[in-house]
N, C-alpha and C positions, 0 to 999 in steps of 0.2 A: 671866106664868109664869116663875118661877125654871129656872135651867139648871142641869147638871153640867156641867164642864171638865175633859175628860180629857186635855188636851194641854198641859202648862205644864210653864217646866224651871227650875230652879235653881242657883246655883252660892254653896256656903259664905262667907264672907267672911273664914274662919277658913282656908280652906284651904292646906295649908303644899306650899313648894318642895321637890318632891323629886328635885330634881337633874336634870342634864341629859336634853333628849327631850320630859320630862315638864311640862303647863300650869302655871305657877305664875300667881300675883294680885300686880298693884302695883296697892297700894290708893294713889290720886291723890286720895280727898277723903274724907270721912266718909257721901258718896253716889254717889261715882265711881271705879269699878277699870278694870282692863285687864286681860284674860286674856292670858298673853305664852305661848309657845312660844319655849323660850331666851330670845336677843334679841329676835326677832321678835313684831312686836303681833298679837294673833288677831282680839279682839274688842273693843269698849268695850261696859261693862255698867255698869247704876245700882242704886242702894238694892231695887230691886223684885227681883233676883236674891236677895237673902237676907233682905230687912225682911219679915216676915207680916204686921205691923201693914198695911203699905202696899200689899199681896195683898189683905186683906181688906177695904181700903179700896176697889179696884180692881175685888173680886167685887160690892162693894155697890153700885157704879155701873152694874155691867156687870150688874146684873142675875144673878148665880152665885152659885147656894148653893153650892155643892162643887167644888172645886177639885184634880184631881190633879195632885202636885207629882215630876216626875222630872228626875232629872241632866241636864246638858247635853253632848250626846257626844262632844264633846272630851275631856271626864274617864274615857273606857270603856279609856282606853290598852290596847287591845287587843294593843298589840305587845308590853308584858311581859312577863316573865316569869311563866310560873303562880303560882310565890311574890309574886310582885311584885305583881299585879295583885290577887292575893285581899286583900294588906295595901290597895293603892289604894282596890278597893272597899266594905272593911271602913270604912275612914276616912272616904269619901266618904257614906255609907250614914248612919256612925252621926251625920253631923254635920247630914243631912238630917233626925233622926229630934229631935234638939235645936233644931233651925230650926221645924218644923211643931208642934211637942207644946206647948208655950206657947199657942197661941192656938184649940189644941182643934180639933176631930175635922173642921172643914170644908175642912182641908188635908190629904190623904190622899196618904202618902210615897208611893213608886216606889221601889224601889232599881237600884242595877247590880251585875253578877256579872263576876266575870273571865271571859269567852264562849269566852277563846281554850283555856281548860282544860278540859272535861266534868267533870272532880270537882271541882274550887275552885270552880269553877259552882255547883254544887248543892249543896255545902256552905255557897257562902255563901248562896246563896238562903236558906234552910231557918233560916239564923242570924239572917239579915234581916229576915224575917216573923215570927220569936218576937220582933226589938226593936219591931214595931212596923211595920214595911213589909208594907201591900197588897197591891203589886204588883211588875212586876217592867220595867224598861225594857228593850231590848236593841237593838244597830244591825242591820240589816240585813245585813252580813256580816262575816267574819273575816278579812283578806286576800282571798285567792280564794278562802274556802269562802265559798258561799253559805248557806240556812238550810235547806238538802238534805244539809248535809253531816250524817254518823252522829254527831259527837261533839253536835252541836248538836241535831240531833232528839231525841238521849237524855234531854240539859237541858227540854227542849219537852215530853217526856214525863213527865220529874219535875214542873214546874212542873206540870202537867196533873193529877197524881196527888196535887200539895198544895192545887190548887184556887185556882190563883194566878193571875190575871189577866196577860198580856204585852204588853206594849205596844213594838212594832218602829218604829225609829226611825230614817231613813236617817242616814250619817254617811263619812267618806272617800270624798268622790266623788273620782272619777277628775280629775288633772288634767294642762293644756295649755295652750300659748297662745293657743288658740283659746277656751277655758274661764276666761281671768282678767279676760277682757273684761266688763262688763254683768255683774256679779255673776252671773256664765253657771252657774258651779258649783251658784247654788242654786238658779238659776230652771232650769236645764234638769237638772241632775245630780241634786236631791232628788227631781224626780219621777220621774226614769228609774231612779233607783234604787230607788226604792219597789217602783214597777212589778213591776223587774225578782227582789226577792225573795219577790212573791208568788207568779210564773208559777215559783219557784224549787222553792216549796210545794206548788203544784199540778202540773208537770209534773214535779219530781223527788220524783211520790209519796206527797209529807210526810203529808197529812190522809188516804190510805188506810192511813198506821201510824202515827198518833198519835190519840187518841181522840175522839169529837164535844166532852167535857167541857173541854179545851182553850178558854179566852175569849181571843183574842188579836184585837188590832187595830193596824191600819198608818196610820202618822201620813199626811200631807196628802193626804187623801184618796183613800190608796191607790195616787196617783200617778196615771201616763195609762193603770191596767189598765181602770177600766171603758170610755173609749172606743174600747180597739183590742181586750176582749174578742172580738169578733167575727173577730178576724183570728185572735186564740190556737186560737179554736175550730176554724177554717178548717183552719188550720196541722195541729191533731189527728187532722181525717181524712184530710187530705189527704197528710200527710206523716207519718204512725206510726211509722214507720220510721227516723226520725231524732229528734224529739221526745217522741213519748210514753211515759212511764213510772207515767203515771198510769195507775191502770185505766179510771176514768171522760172524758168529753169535762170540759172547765175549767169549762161551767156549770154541771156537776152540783156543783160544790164553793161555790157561792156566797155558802149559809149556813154557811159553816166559819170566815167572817173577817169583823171587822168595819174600817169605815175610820172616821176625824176627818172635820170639816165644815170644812178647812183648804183652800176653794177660792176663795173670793172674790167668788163670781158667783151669781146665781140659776139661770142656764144649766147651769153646771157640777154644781150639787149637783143640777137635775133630774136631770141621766144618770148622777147617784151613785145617785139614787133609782129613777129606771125601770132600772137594770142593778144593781144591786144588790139595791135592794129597801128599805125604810124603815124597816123594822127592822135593819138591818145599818149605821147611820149614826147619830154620835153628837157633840155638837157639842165639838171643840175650837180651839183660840185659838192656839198657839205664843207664850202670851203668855213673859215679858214683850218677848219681841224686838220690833224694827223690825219683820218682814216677817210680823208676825204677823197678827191680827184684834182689832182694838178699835173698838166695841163686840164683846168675846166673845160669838157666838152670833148677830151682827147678820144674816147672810146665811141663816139659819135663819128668824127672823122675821119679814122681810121678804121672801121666798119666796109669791108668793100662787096658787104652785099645787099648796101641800101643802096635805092636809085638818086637820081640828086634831088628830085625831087621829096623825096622821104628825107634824105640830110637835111635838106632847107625848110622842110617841116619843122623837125627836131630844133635843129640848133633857132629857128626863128620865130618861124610862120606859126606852130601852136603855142607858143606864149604869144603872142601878140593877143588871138582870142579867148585864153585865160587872163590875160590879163585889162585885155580891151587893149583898143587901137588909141585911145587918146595918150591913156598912160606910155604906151611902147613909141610912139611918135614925141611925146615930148623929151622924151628921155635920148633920142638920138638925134635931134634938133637942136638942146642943148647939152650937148657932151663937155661936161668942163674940165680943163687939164688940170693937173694934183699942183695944188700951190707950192712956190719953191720954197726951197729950205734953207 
């Protein structure tokens, strides 16, 4: 059975230096760049961050009809200027929308929005989605506002009211030297950040004022919320008084969010499934990186204690209604093969 891949990121090959602060690309081969920050090196990245051909080389192997394709969070330069940032992600946007449209509808864009503005937000969302963008990526915070803060709920609410799928993405984990060790930032900082903007959502209210219509889902599988759920809940009756702003306890909110299949283990994605639920799980990859999952979708499959039913959720059936039935049908309708070489 074919999958959907709602978790992959991309970065232009086009993409121009815009002066200091800000990610530029030295392109080192004709299939090797470096994402730099000023001087400093961020990441090494290959042909697969911006070739489709070699995407949909990658989905044919891995077994993926459909592929969602979103920025890499480095690029959300949230510290911008509202002007600045709406230009970043106007360019960022429309350069994804020229990378994916070539090889036809089984790469389905993501855009980004400048997060740190409410209106260039949703201005640009709205501009994004007439070029051609699905959906909508976004990090997980904005400095110290979390996704409780008012400006952001607003944007959540628009995105809501366009019927726009979100896909929350952690990004500036906190750092230290205790944190530069053992790639510590990603192994412990992406999950606890995940985590921590879901209890952001649930306990600062968000999903008793923004609508059920809302499709959003949290990258690596939500982070470590469903196994200390139990403690969140704990914490609600026990301590109201300090925490809760929610009206409900955190499990009554469970079907309000869904998570990626970004855990690596059969262990883990059971307790995504007995705490979440199997419909609330949807297989993604972080491809093209290192610390991603290839075979996309592998831990899904080899799980022998989902029903097929529960598989055929995962690997299909819930992205179609995150994503809507139009987008997930045009995309396996016109499946285009990778142009030859």
């Amino acid at each position: 059975m074919g999958a959907i891949d709602i978790h992959t990121h991309s970065v232009p090959r086009q993409w121009p230096d815009l002066g200091a602060g800000k990610p530029w690309l030295r392109i080192d081969s004709e299939r090797d760049a470096m994402i730099m920050i000023d001087s400093r090196e961020f990441r090494p990245i290959g042909a697969e961050c911006w070739d489709p051909d070699i995407r949909l080389r990658d989905m044919d192997d891995d077994n993926i009809d459909i592929q969602v394709v979103s920025p890499t969070p480095v690029f959300f330069n949230y510290d911008a200027s509202p002007r600045e940032g709406e230009k970043i992600a106007r360019i960022f946007n429309d350069l994804a929308i020229e990378m994916c449209a070539p090889v036809g509808p089984r790469l389905v864009p993501f855009c980004q929005v400048p997060l740190q503005n409410t209106d260039a937000a949703c201005r640009e969302l709205e501009r994004a989605v007439q070029a051609g963008h699905r959906g909508v990526e976004i990090g997980n915070h904005v400095g110290d506002r979390d996704l409780d803060d008012a400006g952001i709920v607003t944007f959540l609410q628009h995105a809501a009211a366009l019927d726009v799928p979100v896909f929350v993405h952690p990004w500036d984990m906190p750092d230290s030297p205790r944190l530069d060790r053992w790639m510590a930032r990603w192994l412990t900082g992406m999950p606890s950040e995940t985590h921590l903007s879901i209890i952001a959502m649930i306990l600062g209210g968000v999903f008793d004022r923004i609508p059920p219509s809302l499709r959003i889902c949290f990258a690596h599988g939500g982070g470590s919320f469903s196994f200390w759920l139990g403690r969140f809940e704990n914490a609600w009756h026990q301590r109201s008084d300090l925490i809760a702003k929610s009206a409900l306890p955190p499990s009554h909110y469970l079907d309000r969010f869904s998570v990626d299949s970004v855990v690596f283990h059969p262990s883990a994605l059971r307790n995504l499934v007995e705490t979440l639920g199997s419909s609330q799980v949807m297989v993604g990859s972080d491809y093209p990186y290192p610390l991603g999952e290839r075979p996309a979708g592998e831990v899904v499959r080899r799980s022998d204690f989902l029903t097929e039913a529960q598989t055929a959720a995962i690997l299909h059936g819930n992205a179609r209604r995150y994503l809507g039935e139009a987008t997930v049908e045009l995309g396996l309708k016109k499946q285009a093969p990778p142009s030859p070489r």
